[in-house]
N, C-alpha and C positions, 0 to 999 in steps of 0.2 A: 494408856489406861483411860476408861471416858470417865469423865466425872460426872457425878450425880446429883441433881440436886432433890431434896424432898421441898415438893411445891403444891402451890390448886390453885386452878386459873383466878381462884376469885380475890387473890390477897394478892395487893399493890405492892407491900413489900417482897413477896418473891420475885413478883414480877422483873421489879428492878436486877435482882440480883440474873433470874433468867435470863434478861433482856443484855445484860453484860456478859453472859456466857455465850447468846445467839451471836450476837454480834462481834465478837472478838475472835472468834474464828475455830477457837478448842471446842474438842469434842467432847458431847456430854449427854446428859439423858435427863430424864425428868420422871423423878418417882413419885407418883399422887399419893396425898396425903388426902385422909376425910376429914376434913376438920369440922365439918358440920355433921359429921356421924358420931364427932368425939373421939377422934385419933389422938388426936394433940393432947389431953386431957387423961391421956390412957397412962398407967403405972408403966406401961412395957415403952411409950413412945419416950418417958421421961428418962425410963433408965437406958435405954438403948440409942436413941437419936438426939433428943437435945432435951437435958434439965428444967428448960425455960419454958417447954411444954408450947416452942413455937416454930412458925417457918419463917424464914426459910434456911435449910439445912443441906451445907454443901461438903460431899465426902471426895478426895480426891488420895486414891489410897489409903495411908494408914490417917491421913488429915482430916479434919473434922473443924470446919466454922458455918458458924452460925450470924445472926445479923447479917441485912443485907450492905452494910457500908462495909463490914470486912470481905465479904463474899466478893463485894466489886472490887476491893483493892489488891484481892491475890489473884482475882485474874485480870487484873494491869498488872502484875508481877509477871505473871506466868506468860502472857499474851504482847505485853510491852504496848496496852493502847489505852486509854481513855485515863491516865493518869497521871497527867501533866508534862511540861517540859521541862522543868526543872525544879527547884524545892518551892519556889515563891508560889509558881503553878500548882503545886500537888499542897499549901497549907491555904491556900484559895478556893479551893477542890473541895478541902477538909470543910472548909468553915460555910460553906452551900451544904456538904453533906449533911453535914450536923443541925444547921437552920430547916434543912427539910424535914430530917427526924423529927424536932422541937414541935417545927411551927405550922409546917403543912401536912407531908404524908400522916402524922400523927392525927391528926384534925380531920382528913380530910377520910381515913379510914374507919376512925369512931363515928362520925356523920357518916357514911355509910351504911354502916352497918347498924346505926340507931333507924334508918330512916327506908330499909330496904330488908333487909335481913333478919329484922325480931317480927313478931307478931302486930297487928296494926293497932291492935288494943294497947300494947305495952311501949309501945314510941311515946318517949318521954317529952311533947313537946318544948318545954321551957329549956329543956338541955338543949335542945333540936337548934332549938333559935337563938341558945346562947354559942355555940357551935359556928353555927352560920358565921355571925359576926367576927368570930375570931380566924374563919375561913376567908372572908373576904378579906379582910387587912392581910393576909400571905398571900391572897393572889395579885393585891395591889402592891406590892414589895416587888414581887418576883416582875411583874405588868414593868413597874417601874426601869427596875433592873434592867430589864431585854431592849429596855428601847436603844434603836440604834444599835442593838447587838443581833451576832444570828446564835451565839453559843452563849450558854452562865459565863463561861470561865474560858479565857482566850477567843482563839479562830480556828476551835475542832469540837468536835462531840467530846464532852469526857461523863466523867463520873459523876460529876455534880447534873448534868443532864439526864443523864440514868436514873437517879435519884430522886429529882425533884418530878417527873413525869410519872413517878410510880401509879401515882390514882387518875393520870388527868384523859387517860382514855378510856376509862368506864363509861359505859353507858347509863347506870342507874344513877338516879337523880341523888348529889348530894351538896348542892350550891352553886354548882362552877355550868356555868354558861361560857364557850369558848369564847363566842363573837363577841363578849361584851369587857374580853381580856384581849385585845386584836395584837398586842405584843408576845402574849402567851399562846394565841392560837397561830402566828406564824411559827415562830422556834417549834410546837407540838408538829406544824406540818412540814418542816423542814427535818426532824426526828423521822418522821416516818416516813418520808421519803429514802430514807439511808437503806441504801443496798442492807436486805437482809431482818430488815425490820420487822418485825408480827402484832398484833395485838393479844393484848394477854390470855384473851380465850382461845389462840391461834396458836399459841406457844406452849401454853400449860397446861393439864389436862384440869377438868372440870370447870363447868361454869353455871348459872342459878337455872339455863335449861332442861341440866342435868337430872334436877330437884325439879321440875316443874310438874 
């Protein structure tokens, strides 16, 4: 049976959760969601796809999750790949997944979308630039981190890789300069060099050309 996920090219977190579905080998599809038409937001999408009135939403039969760190870890269940080698590996896993939710993806998708996707009147600079600051200290963490490494977490791609990359192949401007993170922009081009790999407007349907 393919599994489905409801997605749009433009959010980092589905990305993640699609980006663990391409790459792990199961078969699946992608159902666009209009979240900039007000899908998400709709009485029908709340009570029919996810409560939370978000994506990314992965249906596999009569199963139904939401969030992308769960999304990645039943297809390490299902697929047997990107979710460690054993329990020390997969609460290692856990605790990048989690530091990415907190500290980056979260950060790094509100900056976004404050600084590309509202009206240019209503970009609330003082957030913009307190934003930033809290952007750069997660990229210098993660900068840190990688040194000397080519993976977060061991000597394989996992989930915590899935994870933290969710925003960092956008093109629209929202802090993150690769070259000026040279530990972040190898691991990003060692990710996308993995047999099988897409970029999120490559993978998901819709993207801000869509809208243009």
């Amino acid at each position: 049976m393919t599994i489905k996920l409801y997605c749009f090219g433009e959010s980092g977190n589905a990305y993640k959760a699609a980006l663990a579905l391409e790459l792990s080998g199961l078969d699946w599809e992608a159902k666009a969601v209009d979240f900039f038409g007000g899908e998400t937001r709709s009485d029908d999408y709340r009570a029919d796809v996810n409560l939370m009135g978000e994506v990314p939403v992965m249906v596999d039969g009569d199963l139904r999750y939401s969030q992308s760190g769960v999304i990645q870890d039943y297809v390490s269940e299902k697929s047997g790949k990107f979710g460690g080698r054993d329990s020390a590996e997969r609460r290692e896993i856990l605790r990048w997944v989690l530091w990415d939710n907190h500290k980056l993806s979260s950060q790094a998708g509100m900056t976004r979308f404050l600084m590309n996707f509202l009206p240019e009147e209503k970009r609330p600079k003082e957030v913009i630039a307190f934003m930033l600051g809290r952007l750069n200290a997660a990229y210098a963490v993660l900068n840190t981190h990688l040194e000397g490494r080519d993976w977060i977490v061991g000597d394989s791609l996992t989930n915590a890789d899935l994870s933290c990359c969710g925003y960092l192949y956008y093109p629209e401007p929202f802090g993150f300069d690769r070259t000026a993170w040279p530990n972040i922009d190898n691991w990003l081009g060692r990710l996308s060099d993995t047999p099988g790999w897409k970029h999120p407007y490559d993978l998901m349907p819709g993207s801000p050309a869509d809208r243009a």
